[in-house]
Chimera marker file (.cmm) of the C-alpha trace (Angstrom):
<marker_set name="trace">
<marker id="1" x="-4.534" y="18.741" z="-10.773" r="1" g="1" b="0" radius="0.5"/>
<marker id="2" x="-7.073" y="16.991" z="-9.303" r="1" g="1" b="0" radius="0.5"/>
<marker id="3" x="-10.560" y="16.455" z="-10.797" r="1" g="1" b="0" radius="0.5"/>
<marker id="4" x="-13.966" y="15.082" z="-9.712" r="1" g="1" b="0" radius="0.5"/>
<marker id="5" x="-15.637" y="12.874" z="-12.358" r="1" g="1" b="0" radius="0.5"/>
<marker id="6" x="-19.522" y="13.516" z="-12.593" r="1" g="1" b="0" radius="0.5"/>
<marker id="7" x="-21.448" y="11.396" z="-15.047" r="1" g="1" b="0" radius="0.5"/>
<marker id="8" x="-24.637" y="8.752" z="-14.346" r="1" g="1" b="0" radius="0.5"/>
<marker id="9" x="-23.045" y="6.039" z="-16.114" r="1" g="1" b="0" radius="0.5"/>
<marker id="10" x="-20.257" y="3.910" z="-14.129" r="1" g="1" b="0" radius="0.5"/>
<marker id="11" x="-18.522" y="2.938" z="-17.444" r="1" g="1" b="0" radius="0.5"/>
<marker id="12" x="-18.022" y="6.274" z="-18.503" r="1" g="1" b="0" radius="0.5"/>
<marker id="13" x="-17.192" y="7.265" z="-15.209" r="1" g="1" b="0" radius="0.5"/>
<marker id="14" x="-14.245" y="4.313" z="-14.671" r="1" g="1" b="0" radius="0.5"/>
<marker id="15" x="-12.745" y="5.072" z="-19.018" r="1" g="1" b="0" radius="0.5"/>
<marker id="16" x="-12.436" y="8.530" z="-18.205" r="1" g="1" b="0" radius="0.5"/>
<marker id="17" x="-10.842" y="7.362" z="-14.825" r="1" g="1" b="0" radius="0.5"/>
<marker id="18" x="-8.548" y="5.328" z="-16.850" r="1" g="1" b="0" radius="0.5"/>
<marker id="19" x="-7.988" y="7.958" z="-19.580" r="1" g="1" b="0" radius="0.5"/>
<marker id="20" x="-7.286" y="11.029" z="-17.590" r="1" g="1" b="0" radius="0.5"/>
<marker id="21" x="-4.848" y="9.394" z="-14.876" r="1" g="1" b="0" radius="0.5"/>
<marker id="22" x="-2.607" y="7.268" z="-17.375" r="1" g="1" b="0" radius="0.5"/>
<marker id="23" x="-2.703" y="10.299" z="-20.086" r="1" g="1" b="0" radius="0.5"/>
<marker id="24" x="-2.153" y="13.035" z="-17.667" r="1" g="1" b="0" radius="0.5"/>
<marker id="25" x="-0.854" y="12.067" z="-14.334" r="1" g="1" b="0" radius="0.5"/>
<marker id="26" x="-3.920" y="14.026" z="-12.991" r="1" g="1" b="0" radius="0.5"/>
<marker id="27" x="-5.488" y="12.606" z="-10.220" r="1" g="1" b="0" radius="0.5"/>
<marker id="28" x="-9.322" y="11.708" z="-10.016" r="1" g="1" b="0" radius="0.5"/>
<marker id="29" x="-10.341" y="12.765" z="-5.957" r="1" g="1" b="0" radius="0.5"/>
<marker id="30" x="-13.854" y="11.743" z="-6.568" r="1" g="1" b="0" radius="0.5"/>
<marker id="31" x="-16.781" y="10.103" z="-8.848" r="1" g="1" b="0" radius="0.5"/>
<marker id="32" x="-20.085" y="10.457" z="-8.453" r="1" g="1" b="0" radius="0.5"/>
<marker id="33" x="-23.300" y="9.840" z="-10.387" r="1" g="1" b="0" radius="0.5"/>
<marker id="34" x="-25.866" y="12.311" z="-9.593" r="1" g="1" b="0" radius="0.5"/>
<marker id="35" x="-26.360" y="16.197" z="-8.855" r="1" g="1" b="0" radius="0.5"/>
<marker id="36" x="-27.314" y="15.390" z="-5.314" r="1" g="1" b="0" radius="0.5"/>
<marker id="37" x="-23.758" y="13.915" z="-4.283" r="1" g="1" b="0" radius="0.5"/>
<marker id="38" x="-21.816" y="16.235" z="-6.289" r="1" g="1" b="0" radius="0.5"/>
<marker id="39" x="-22.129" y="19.406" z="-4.045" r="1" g="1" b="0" radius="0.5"/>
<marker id="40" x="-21.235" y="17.019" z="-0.626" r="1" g="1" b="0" radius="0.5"/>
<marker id="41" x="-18.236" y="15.611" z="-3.081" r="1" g="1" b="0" radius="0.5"/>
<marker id="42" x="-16.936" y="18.793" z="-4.109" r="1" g="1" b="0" radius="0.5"/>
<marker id="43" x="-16.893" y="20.137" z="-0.695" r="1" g="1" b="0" radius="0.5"/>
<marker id="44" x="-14.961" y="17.025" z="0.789" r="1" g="1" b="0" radius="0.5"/>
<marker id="45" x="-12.375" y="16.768" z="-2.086" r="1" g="1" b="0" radius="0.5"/>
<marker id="46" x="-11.872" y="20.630" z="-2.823" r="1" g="1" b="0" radius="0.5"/>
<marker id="47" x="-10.870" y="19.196" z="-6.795" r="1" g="1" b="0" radius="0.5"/>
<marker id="48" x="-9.011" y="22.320" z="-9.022" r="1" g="1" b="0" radius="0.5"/>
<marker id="49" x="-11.849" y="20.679" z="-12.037" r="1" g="1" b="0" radius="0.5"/>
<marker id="50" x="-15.317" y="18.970" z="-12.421" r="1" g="1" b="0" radius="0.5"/>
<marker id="51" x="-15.856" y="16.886" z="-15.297" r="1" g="1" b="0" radius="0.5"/>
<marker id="52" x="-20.023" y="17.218" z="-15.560" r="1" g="1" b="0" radius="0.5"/>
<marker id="53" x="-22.056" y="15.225" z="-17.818" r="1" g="1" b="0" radius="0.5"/>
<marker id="54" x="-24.614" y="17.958" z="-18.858" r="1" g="1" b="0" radius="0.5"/>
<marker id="55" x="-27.437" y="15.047" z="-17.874" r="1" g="1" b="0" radius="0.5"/>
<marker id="56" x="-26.428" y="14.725" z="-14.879" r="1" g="1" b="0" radius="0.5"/>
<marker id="57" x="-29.374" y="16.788" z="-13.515" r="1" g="1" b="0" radius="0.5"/>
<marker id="58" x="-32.733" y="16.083" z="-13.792" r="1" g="1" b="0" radius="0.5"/>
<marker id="59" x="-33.506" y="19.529" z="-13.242" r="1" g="1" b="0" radius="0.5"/>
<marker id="60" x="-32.840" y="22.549" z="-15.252" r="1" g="1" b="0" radius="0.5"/>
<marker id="61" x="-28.750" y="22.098" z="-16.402" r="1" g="1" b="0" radius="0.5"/>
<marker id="62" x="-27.927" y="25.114" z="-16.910" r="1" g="1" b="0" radius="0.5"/>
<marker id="63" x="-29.448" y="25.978" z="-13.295" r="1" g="1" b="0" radius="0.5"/>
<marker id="64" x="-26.776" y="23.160" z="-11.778" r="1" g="1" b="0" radius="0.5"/>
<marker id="65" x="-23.972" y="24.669" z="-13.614" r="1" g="1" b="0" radius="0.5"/>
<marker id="66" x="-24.523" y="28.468" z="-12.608" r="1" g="1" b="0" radius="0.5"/>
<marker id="67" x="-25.298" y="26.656" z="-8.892" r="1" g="1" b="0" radius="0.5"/>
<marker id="68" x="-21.839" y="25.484" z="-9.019" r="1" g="1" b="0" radius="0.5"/>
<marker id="69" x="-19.846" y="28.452" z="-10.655" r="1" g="1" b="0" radius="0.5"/>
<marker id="70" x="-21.528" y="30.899" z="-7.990" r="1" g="1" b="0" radius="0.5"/>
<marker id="71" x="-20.761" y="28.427" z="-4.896" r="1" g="1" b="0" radius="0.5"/>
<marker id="72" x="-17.257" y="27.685" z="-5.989" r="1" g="1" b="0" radius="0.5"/>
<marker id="73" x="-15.994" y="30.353" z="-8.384" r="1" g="1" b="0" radius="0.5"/>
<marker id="74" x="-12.450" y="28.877" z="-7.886" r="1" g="1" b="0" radius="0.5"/>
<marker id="75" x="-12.956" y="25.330" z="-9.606" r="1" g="1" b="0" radius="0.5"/>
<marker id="76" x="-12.987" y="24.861" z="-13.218" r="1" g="1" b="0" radius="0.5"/>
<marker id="77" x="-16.219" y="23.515" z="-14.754" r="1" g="1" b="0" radius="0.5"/>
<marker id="78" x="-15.680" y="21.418" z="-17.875" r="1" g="1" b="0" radius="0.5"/>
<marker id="79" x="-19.156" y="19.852" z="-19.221" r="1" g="1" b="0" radius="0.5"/>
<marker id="80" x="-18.967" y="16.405" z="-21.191" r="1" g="1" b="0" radius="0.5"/>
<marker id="81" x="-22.329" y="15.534" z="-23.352" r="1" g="1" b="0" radius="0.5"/>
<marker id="82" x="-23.188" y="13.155" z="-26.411" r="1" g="1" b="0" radius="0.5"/>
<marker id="83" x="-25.559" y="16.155" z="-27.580" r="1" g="1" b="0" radius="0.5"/>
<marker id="84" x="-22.665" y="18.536" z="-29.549" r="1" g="1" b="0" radius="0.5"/>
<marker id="85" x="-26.150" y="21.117" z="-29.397" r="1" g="1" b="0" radius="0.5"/>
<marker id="86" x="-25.684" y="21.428" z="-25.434" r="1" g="1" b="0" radius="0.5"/>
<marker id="87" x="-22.443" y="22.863" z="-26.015" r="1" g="1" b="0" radius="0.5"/>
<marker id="88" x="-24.134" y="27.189" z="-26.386" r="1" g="1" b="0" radius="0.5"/>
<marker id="89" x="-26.205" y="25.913" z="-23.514" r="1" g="1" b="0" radius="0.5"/>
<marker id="90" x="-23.348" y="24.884" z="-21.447" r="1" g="1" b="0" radius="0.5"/>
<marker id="91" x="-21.182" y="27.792" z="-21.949" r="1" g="1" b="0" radius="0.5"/>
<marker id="92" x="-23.959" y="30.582" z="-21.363" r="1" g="1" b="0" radius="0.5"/>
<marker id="93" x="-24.899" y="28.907" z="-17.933" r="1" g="1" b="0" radius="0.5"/>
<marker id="94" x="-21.028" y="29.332" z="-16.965" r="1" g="1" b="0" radius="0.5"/>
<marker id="95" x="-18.958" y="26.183" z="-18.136" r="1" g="1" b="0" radius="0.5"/>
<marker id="96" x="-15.552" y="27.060" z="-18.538" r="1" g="1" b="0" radius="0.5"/>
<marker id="97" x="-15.265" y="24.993" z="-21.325" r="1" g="1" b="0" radius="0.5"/>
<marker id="98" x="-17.647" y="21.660" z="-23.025" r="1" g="1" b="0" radius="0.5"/>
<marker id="99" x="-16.743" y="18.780" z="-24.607" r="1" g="1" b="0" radius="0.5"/>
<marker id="100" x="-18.447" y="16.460" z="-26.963" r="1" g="1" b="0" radius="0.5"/>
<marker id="101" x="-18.534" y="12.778" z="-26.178" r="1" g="1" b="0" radius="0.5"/>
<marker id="102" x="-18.229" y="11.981" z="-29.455" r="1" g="1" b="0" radius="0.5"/>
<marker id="103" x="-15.366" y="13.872" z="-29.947" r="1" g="1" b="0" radius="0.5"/>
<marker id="104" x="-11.635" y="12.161" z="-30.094" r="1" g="1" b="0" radius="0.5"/>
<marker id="105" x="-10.405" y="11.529" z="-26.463" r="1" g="1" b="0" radius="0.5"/>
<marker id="106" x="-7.531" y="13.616" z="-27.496" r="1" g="1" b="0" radius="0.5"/>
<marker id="107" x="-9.875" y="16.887" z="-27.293" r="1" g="1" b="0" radius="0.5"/>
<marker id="108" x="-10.470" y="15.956" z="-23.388" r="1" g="1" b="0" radius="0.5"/>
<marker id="109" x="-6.593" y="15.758" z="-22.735" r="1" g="1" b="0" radius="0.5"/>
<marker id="110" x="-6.075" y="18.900" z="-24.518" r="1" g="1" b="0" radius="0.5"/>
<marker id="111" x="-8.428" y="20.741" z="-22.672" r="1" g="1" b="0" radius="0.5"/>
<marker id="112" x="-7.749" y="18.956" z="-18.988" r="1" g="1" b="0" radius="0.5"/>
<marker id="113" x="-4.044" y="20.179" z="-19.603" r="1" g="1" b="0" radius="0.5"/>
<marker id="114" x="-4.800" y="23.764" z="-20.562" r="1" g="1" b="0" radius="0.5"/>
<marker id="115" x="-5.825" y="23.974" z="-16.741" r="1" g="1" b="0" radius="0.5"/>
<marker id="116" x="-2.713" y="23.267" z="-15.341" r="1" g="1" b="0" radius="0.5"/>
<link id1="1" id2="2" r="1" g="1" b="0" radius="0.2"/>
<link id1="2" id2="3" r="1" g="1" b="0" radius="0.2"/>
<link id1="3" id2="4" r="1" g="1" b="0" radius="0.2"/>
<link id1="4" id2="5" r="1" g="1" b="0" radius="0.2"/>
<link id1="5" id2="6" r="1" g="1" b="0" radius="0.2"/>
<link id1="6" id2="7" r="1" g="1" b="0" radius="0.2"/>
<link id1="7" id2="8" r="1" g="1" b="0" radius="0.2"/>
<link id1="8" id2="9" r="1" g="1" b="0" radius="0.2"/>
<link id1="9" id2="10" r="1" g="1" b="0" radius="0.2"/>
<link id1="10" id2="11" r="1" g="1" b="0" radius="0.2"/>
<link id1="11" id2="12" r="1" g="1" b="0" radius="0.2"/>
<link id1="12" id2="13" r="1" g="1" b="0" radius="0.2"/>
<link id1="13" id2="14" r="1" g="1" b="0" radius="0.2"/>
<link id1="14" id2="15" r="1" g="1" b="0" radius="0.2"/>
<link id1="15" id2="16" r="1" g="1" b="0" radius="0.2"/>
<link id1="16" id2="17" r="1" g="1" b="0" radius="0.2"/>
<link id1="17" id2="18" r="1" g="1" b="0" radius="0.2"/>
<link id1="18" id2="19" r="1" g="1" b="0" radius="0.2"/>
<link id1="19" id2="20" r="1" g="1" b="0" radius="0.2"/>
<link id1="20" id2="21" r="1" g="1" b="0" radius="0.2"/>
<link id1="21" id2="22" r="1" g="1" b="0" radius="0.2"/>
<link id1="22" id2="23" r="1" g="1" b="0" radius="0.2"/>
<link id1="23" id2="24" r="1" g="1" b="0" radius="0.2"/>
<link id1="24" id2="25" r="1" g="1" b="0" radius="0.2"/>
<link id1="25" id2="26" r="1" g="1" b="0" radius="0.2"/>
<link id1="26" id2="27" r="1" g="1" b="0" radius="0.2"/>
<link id1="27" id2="28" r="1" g="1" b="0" radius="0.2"/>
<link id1="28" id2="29" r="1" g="1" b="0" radius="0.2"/>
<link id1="29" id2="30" r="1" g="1" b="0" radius="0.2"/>
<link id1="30" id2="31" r="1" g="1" b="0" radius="0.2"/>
<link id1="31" id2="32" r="1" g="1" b="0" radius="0.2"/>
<link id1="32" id2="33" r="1" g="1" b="0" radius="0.2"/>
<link id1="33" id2="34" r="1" g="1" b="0" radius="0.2"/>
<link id1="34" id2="35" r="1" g="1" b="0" radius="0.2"/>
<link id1="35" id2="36" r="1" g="1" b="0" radius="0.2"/>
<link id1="36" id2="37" r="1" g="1" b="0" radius="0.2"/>
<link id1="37" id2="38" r="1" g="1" b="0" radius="0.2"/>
<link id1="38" id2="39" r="1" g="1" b="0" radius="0.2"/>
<link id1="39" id2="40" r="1" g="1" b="0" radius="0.2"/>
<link id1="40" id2="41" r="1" g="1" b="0" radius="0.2"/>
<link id1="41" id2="42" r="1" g="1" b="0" radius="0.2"/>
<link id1="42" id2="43" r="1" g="1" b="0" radius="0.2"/>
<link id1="43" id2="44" r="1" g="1" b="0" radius="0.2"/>
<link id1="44" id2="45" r="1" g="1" b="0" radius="0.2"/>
<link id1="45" id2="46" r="1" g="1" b="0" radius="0.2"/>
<link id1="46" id2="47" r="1" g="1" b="0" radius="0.2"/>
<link id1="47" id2="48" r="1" g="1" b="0" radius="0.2"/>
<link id1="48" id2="49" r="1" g="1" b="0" radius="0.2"/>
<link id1="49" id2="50" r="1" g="1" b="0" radius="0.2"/>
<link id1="50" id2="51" r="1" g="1" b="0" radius="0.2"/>
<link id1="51" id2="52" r="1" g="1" b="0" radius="0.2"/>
<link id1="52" id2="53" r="1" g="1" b="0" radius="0.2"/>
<link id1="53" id2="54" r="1" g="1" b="0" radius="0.2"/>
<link id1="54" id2="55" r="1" g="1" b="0" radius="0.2"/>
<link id1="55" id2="56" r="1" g="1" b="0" radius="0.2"/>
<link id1="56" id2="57" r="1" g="1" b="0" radius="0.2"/>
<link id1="57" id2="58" r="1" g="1" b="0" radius="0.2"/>
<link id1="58" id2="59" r="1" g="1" b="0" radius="0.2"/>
<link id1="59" id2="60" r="1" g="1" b="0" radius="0.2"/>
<link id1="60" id2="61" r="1" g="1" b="0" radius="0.2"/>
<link id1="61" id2="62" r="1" g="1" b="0" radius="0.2"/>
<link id1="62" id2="63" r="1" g="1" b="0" radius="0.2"/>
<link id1="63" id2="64" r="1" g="1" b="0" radius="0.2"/>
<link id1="64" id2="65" r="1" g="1" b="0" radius="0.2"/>
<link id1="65" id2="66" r="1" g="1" b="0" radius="0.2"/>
<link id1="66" id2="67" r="1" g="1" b="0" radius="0.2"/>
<link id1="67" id2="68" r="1" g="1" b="0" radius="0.2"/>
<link id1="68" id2="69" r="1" g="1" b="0" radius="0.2"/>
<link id1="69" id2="70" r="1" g="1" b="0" radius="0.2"/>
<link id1="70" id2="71" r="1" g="1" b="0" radius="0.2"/>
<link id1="71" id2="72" r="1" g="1" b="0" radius="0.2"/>
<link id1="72" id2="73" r="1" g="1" b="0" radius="0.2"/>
<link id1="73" id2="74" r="1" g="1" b="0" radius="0.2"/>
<link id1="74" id2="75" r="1" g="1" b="0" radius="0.2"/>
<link id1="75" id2="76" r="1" g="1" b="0" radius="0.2"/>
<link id1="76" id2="77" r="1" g="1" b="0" radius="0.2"/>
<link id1="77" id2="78" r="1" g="1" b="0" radius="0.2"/>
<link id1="78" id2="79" r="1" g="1" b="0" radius="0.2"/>
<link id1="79" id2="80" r="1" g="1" b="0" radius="0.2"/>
<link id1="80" id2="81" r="1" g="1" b="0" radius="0.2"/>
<link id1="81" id2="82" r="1" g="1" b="0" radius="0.2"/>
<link id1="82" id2="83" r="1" g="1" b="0" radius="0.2"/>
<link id1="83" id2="84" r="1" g="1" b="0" radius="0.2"/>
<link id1="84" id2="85" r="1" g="1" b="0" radius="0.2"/>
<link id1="85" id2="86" r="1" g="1" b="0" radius="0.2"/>
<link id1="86" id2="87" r="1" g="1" b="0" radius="0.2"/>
<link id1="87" id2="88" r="1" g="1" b="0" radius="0.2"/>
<link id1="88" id2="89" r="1" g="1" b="0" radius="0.2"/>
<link id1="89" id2="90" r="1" g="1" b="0" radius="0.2"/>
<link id1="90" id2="91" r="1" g="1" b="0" radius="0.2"/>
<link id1="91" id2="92" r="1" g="1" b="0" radius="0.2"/>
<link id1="92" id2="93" r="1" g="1" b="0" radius="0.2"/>
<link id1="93" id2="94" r="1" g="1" b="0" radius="0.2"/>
<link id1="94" id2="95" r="1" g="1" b="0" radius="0.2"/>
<link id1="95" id2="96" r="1" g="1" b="0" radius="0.2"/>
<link id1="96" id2="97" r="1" g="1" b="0" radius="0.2"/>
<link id1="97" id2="98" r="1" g="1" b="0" radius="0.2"/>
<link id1="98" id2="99" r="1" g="1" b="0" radius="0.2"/>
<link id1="99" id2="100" r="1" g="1" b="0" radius="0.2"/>
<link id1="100" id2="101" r="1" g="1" b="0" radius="0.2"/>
<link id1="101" id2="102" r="1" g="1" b="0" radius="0.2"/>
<link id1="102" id2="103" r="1" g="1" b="0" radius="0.2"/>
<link id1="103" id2="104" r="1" g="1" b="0" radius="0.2"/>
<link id1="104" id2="105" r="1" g="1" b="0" radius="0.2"/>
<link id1="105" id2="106" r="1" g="1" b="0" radius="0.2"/>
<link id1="106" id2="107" r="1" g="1" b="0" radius="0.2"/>
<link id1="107" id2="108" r="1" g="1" b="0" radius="0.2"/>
<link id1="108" id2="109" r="1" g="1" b="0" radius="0.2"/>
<link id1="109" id2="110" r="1" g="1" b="0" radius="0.2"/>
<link id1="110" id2="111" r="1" g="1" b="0" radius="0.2"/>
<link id1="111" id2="112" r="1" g="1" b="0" radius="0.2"/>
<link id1="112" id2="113" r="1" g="1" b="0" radius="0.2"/>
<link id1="113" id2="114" r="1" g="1" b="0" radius="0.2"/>
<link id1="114" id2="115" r="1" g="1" b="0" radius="0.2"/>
<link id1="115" id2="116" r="1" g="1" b="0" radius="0.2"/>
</marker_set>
């Protein structure tokens, strides 16, 4: 499968790099750190999965999500956020699934393989 990594923060971004490819043999196409590059990203890489920090966006989230479900209704949308209260948020705007960052890395894998 391969996944796009969206989050602001490069050490998040390069764990869950490191996580995700020696847990799951998944491969990460692309990382980016802002809403801006993730549209151009997602468009280059055509990945099966986003991995979206819900803070990505400085605008409305839920706006970026539904953005992204309508323009590529194919991918899967997973969002990753330290604020478990996002999570209603998250799903109503049309995440496929959310995942807390303070919950065990475990969760992540679990979820990552249920796309296969």
């Amino acid at each position: 499968m391969l996944i796009l990594v969206a989050d602001k923060r490069s050490r998040i971004r390069f764990a869950l790099r490191l996580l995700i490819e020696q847990a799951t043999g998944h491969t990460i196409v692309a990382e980016v750190a802002d809403a801006e590059s993730l549209t151009t990203k997602i468009r280059e890489t055509l990945p099966d999965l986003v991995l979206l920090e819900w803070e990505l966006s400085k605008e409305n989230k839920g706006r970026l999500i539904s953005s992204l479900k309508e323009d590529h209704p194919q991918i899967n949308l997973v969002v990753l956020s330290g604020r478990p209260n996002a999570r209603k948020a998250a799903l109503k705007a049309g995440a496929d699934d959310f995942v807390s960052k303070v919950d065990p890395p475990d969760r992540l894998l679990m979820i990552l393989n249920s796309y296969q």
